[in-house]
VMD Tcl script that draws the C-alpha trace (Angstrom):
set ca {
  {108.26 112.68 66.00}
  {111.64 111.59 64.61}
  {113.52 115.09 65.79}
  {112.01 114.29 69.61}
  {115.13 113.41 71.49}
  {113.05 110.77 73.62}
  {113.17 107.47 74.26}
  {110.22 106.20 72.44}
  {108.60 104.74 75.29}
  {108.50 108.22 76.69}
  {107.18 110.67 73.93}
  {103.40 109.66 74.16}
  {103.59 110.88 77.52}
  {105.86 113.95 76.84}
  {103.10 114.69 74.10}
  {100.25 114.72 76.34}
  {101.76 116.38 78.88}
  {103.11 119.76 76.54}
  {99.08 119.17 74.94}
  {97.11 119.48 78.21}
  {99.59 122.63 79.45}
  {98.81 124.17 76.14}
  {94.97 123.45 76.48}
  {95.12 124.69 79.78}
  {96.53 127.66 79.35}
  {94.39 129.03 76.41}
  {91.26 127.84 79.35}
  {90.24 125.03 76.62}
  {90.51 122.55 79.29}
  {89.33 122.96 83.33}
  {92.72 122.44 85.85}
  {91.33 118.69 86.53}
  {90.74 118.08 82.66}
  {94.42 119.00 82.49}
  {95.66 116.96 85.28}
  {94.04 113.86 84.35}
  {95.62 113.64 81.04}
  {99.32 114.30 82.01}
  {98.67 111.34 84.67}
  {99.67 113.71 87.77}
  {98.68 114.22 91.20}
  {97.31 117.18 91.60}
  {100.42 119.16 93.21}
  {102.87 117.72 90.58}
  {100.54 119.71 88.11}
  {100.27 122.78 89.94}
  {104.40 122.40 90.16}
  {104.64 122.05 86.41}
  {102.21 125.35 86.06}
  {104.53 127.37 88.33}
  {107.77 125.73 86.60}
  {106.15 127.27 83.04}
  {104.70 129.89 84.83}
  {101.22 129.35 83.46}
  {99.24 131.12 86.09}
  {96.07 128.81 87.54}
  {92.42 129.58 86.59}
  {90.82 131.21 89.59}
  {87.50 133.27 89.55}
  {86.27 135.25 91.95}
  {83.97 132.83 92.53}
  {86.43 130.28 92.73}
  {87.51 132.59 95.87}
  {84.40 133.47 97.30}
  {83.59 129.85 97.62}
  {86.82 129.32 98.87}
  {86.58 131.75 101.62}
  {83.18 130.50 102.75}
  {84.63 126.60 103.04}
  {87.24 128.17 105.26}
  {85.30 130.07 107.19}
  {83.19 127.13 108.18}
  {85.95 125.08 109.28}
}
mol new
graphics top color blue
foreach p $ca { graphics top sphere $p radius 0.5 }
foreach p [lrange $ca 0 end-1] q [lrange $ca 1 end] { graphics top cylinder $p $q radius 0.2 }
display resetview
């Protein structure tokens, strides 16, 4: 904690935020899960993904449900 070149008002934060990206990444936590504990909206988070380039979670399902929702609007 000492070594974190922080202000200390900031490292929780930091903390959580390098925790959830890790989490997410090994699919341990679900993209809200992730986003609700760094405290972002959701494209801040999906800008911090592409800035680490930790690619998103997306099934096929994910896409086929997708593609149905769109083609109904």
């Amino acid at each position: 904690m000492q070594s974190i070149r922080l202000p200390e008002s900031r490292i929780e934060a930091k903390l959580l935020k390098e925790l959830a990206l890790a989490l997410y990444a090994q699919e341990r936590l679900s993209f809200g899960q992730a986003r609700e504990s760094t405290n972002l909206d959701h494209g801040q988070f999906s800008q911090l993904l592409d800035d680490r380039t930790i690619l998103r979670h997306y099934s096929e399902t994910e896409l086929t449900e997708d593609l149905h929702y769109a083609r109904r609007q």
